[in-house]
N, C-alpha and C positions, 0 to 999 in steps of 0.2 A: 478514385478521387478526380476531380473538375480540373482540368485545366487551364482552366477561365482567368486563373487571376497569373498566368506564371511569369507574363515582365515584371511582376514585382519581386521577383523569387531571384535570387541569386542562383546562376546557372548550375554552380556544384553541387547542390543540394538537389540534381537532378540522378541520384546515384544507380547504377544497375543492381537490382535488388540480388544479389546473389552471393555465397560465400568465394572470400579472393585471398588466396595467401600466398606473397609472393614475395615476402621473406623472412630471416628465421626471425618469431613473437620471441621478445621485443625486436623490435628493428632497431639498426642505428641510431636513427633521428629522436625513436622515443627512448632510449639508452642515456642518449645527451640531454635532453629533456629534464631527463629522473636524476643524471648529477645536477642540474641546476635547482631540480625541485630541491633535492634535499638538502641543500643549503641554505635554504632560506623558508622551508615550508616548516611547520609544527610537525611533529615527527607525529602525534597524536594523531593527525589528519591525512591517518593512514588509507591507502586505497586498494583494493583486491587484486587489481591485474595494473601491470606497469607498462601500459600502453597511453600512448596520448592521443585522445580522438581531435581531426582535425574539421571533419562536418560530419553529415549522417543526415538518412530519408527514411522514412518509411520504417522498416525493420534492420534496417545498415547500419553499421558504424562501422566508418572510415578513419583511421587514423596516420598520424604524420609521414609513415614510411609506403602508406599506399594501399596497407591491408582490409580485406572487408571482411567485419565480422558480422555474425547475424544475432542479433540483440535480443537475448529471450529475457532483459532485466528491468530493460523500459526506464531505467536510469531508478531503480526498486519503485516501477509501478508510474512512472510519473509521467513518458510519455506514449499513453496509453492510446493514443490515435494514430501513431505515427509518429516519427522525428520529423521537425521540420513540416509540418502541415501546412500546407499550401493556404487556405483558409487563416489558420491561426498567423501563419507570418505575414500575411497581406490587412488581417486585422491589427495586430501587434505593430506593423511598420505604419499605416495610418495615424494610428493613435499616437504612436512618438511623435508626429508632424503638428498633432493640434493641443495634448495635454499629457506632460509626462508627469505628472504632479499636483495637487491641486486638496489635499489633507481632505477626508469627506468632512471631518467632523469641524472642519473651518468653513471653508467652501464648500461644497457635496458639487456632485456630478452622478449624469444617468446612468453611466456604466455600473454603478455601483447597485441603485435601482434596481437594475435587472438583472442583474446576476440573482439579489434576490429573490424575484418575482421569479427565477425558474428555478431557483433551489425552493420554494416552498412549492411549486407545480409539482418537481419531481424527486422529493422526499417520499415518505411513506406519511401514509395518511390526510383526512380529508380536512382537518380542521385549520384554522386560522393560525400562519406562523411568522414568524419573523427571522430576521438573521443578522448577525454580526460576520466582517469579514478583516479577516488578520492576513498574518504572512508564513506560518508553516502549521503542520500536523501538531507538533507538541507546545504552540503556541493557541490552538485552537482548542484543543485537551485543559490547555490551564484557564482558559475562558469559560469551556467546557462546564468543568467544577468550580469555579467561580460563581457564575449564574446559576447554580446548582444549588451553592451554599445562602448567597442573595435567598432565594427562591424558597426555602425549606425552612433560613434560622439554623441551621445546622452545620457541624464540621466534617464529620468523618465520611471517608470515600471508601467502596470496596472495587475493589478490580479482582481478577482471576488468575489463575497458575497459568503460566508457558506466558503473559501478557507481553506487549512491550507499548509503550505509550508517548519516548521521546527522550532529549536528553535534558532538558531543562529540572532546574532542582523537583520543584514537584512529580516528573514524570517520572523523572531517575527511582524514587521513592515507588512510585505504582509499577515498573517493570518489573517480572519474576527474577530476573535475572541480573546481578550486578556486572561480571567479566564481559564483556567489558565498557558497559555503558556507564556504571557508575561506581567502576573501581577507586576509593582514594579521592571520592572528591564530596564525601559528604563533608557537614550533618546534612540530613535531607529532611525533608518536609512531613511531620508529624500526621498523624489521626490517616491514616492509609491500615488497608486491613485486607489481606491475599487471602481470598480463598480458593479452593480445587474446584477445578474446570472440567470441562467433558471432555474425554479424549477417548474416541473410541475405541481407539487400536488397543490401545494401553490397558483399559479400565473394564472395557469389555460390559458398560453401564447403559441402561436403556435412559433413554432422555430423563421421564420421571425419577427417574434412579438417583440419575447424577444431580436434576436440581433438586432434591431431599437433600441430598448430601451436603448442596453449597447452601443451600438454606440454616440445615441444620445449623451449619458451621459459625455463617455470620451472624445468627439469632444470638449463637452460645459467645464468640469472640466480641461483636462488634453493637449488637441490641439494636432492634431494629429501628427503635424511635430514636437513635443517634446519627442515623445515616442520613447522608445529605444524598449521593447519589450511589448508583452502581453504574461503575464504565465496562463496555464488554466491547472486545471485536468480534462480531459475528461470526466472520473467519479468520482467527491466529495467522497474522502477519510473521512477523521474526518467529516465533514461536513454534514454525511449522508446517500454517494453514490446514491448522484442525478446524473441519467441520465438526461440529456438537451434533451429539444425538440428538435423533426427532423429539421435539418435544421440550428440547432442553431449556431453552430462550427463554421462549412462552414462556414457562411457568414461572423463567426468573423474574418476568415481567410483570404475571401477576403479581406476585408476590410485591414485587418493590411498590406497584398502584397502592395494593389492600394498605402499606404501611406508611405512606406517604413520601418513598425514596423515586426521584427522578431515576430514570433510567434513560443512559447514554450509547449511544452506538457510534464509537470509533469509527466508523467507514472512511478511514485515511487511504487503507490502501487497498479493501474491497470494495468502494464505491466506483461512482461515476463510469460505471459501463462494463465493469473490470468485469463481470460473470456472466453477462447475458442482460443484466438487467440494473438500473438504473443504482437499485444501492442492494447490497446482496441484505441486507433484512428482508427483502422481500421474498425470498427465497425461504424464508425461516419462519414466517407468519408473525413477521415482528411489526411495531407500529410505535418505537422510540417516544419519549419523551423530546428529546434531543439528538439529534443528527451532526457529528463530526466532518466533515471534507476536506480533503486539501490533493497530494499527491496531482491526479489524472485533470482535475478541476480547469487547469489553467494551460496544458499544451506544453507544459516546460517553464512556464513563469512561475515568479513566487506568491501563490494564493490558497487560501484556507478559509473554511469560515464553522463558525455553529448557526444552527438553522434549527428554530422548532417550535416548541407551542408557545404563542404569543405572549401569554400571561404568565409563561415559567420565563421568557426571553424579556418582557417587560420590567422584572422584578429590579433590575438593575437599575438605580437612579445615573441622570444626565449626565453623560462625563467620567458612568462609571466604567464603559467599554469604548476599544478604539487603540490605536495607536497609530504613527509618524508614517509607516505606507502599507498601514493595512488595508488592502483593495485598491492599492495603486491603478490609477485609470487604463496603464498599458497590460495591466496583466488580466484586470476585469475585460477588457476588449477582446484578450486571447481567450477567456470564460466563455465569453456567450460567443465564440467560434465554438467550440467546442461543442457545445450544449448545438448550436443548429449542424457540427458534422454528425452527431451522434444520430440524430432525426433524419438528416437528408440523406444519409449515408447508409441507414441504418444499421447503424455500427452493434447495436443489441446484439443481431443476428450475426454479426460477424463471430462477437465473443464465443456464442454456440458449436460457430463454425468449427473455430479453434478446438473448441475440449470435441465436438465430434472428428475431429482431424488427430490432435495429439494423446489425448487420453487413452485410445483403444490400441496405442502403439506404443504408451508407458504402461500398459497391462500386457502387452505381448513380452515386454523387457522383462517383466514382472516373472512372466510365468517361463519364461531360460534362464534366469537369474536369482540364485536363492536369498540373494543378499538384497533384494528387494523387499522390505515385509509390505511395505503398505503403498497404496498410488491413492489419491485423494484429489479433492476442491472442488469447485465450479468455474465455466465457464474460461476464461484464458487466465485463469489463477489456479494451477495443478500441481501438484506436487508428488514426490518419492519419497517414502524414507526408506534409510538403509539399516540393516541387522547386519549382526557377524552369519558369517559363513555357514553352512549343516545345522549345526543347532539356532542357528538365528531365527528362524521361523516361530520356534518352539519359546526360545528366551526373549527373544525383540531385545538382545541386548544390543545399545547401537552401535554404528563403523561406521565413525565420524572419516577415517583415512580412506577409507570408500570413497566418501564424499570429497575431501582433498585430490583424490586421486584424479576423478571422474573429471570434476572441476575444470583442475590443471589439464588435463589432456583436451578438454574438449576448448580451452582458451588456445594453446598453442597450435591447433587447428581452424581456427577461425568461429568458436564459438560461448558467446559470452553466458554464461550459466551462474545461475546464483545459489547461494548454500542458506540453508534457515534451520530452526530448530534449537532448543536448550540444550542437546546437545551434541549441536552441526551437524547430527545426520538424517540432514534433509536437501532436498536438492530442489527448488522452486522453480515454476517455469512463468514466467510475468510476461509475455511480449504483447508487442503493440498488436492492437486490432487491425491494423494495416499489412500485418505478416502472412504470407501468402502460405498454403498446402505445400507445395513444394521446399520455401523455406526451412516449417516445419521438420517436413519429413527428411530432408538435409543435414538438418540438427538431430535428431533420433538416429539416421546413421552413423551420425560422429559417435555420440553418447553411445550406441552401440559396440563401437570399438572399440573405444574406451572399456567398457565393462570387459570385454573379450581379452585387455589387455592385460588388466589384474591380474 
């Protein structure tokens, strides 16, 4: 990364990229922190590790007692160039000075423009598109199927097994899973229709296989001339980061063309650089009807949007998309840093870098560890899952306290690790494109002790 802009950088955020722990996780300071949180925070707004970060660079997070961890979560996928990007905070601090605010759909401004104009460049596919921009992933999901239903006349939505899509009432409805996103707080949002997904490990299904099957499924459940859309993540976020069989997409794809169902790709948290390449549909020979974004989009700010084919995006009458600071000028500002780090940086290649650096050393864990069954993803989106013990191979029964175990040990050594999966025996690895080989391989010895310590 440039230099170029660093008086405008606050000097902490100039952190030594390396794992530091120099007292016992939690530390005092975030100890104190945590009685203050809990007396005044929503106990719902629960957080995994009980550290308090105080800045953070690159692949670092520092927190108040002085410890450096090395960030394999990217804050789940979001700052996917780095913490603190020297470019994005030199954009983002401009911007405050000339427009923090400015409603597009009252006023409009260029920021908002362009953010466009490079999500219709670097979507998939060649045709004419448009975009609406909000403020999160399950806010861009209910726009999503919104302009879906605008677009078709129709109501019902299919999503797939393992999904997860957000917390808001409609998404809560399309995740596979309610514990604990949507325990206790329906009714939820009607005309949603789950079918089974491809999951290799599990299913043992050749892509054509498995979409017969989720064909079959929503023909007989859901009739296809009722379907507004089908929403997919390409790659299973929460769920896992299950790649689908070869094959699998496509075919859902055709299929939703031949019958008039839009088709949606989620890329909240495999988009924007996350695997090598610009939205991991590309990886899958897909060409969406619609394109989801948010998470990596914006460098840490809050921005989302839908992006796609004009005349499915135009369906919506004036007024009928939008809201109070969706594409907020400072956050669109941190966008298009992003979009020119990704290019100048060529951050594509980094993502490579990463699964050529971490991937061949979560299969060497693989193959000393029987409680490994599966290593999986692309690009800097990889993941573990864990089986029981001797027969775990054979059952793929899971060991979720594997994963608890792994977790906890690898946090109170300096290393932030995130858990996924229906049912949490998965261990996800998200870090920033900015995280060095050595980092890495730093964090692969922890995790390696860890397993040694079971």
């Amino acid at each position: 990364m440039t230099d170029t802009l660093a008086p405008s950088i606050p000097a902490f955020t100039k952190v030594a990229q390396e794992r530091r722990v120099v007292t016992a996780i939690p530390g005092p300071k975030s100890n104190a922190l945590h009685e203050r949180r809990n007396a005044v925070v929503a106990s719902g707004a629960a957080s995994g590790f009980p550290i308090y970060v105080d800045h953070a660079h690159g692949g670092i997070l520092v927190d108040v007692d002085g410890n450096q961890f090395i960030d394999l979560g990217s804050g789940i996928g979001v700052t996917t160039i780095g913490h603190t990007d020297d470019g994005v905070v030199a954009a983002a601090s401009r911007q405050l000075g000339e427009l923090t605010h400015g409603l597009f759909t009252i006023t409009p401004y260029e920021g908002y423009v362009r953010v466009a104009e490079l999500l219709a460049q670097h979507t998939p596919g060649d045709f004419a598109k448009k975009t609406v921009l909000v403020n999160s992933g399950a806010e861009a999901v209910e726009n999503g199927v919104k302009i879906a239903r605008k677009y078709t006349g129709r109501r019902a939505v299919a999503v797939l097994d393992h999904a997860f899509h957000g917390r808001t009432n409609l998404t809560m409805a399309m995740n596979y899973k309610s514990m604990p996103y949507g325990l206790g707080f329906g009714p939820f949002a009607g005309d949603i229709h789950h079918a089974p997904s491809s999951y290799p490990y599990h299913d043992g299904l050749s892509g054509a296989e498995a979409a017969e099957r989720t064909i079959a499924f929503l023909e007989k459940t859901a009739g296809a001339s009722d379907l507004a859309c089908l929403v997919v993540e390409p790659i299973q976020g929460e769920g896992g980061f299950m790649v689908p069989a070869e094959g699998y997409l496509p075919a859902l794809q055709r299929w939703c063309t031949d019958n008039g169902i839009v088709f949606i790709a989620d890329e909240i948290q495999a988009g924007m650089a996350r695997t090598g390449k610009y939205f991991s549909s590309e990886h899958l020979g897909l060409v969406p009807d619609l394109v989801l974004s948010a998470k990596g989009i914006a460098g840490g700010l809050p921005l989302a949007a839908v992006t796609g084919r004009a005349e499915i995006m135009d369906a919506s009458h004036p007024g009928g998309l939008g809201g109070t600071f969706g594409g907020n000028p400072v956050s669109t500002a941190a966008a298009i840093a992003v979009f020119e780090s990704i290019e100048t940086n060529d951050l594509l290649a980094e993502a490579v870098r990463i699964e050529n650096t971490l991937k061949p050393e979560l299969l060497r864990l693989q193959s000393k560890f029987d409680i490994i069954g599966d290593v999986r993803g692309i690009g800097a989106m990889l993941a573990m899952e864990f089986v029981q013990p001797g027969t775990g191979a054979t059952t793929k029964e899971a060991n979720s306290a594997a994963v608890s175990a792994i977790s906890t040990y690898a946090f109170e050594h300096g290393v932030i690790l995130l858990t996924a999966g229906t049912y949490g025996n998965v261990i996800r690895f998200l870090p920033s494109l900015a995280v060095s080989d050595e980092l890495l391989l730093d964090a692969v010895s922890v995790i390696e002790d860890a397993l040694a310590s079971l």
